[in-house]
N, C-alpha and C positions, 0 to 999 in steps of 0.2 A: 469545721473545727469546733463549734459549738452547739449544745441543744438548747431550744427554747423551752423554758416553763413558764408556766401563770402561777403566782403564790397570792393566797389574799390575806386580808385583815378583817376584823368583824369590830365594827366599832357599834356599842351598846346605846342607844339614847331612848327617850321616854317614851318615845312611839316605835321602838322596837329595833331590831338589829340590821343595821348597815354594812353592807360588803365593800370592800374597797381590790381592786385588782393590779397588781403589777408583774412585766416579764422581767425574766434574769435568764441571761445565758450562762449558760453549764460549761467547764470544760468538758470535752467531750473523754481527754484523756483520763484527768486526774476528778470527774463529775464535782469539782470546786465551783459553785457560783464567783465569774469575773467581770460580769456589768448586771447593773439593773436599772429600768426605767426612773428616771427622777421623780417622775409624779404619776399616781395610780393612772391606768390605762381605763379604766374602766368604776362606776362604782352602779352600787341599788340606788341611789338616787334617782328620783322619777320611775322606777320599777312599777309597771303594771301588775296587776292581779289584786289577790286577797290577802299577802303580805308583803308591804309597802317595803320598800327597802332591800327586798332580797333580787342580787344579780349574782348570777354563780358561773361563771364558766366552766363547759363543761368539755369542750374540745376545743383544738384548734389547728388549723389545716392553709399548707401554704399552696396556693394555687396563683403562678407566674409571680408574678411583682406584688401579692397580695398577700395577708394571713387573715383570714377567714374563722372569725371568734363565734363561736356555736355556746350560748345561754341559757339559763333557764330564769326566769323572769317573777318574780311577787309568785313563785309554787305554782302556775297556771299554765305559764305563755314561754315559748320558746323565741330566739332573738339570734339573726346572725349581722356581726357587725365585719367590715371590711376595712381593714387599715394595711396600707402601704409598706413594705418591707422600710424605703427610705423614709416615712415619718416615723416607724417606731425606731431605727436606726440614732435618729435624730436625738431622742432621749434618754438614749443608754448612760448612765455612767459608771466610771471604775466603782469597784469595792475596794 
């Protein structure tokens, strides 16, 4: 009934720019976003490479009970993280 997206945020600070990541399902019919995660799923925080702070999702792929988040890390380093269809389930909420 729904599609998943990742939307981010870039939050600006003195040592450079921060990404922050959350999902929102789609409707499928009317593409109206109807839930989104309460709290970013993801940020550049701790981001490896040559620019601190950058984490960008760049895929994401549901393989069984899983969605499998494909990154790219501080410009250098690629990162796949694995999160539970029921814990991201868990932090939807209404819009």
């Amino acid at each position: 009934n729904h599609w998943l997206i990742v939307i981010h945020q870039i939050q600006h600070q003195f040592t450079g720019r921060f990404y922050f990541h959350w999902m929102v399902l789609l409707d499928k019919k009317t593409f109206l976003p109807v839930q989104i995660t309460s709290k970013p799923l993801f940020s550049g925080r701790g981001a490896r490479g040559r620019t601190p702070g950058i984490r960008y999702i760049s895929s994401i792929l549901k393989v069984g009970n899983e969605i499998l988040v494909f990154a790219g890390e501080g410009d250098v380093c690629v990162t796949l993280t694995k999160k539970t269809i029921k814990k991201i389930e868990s932090l939807f909420v209404s819009l």
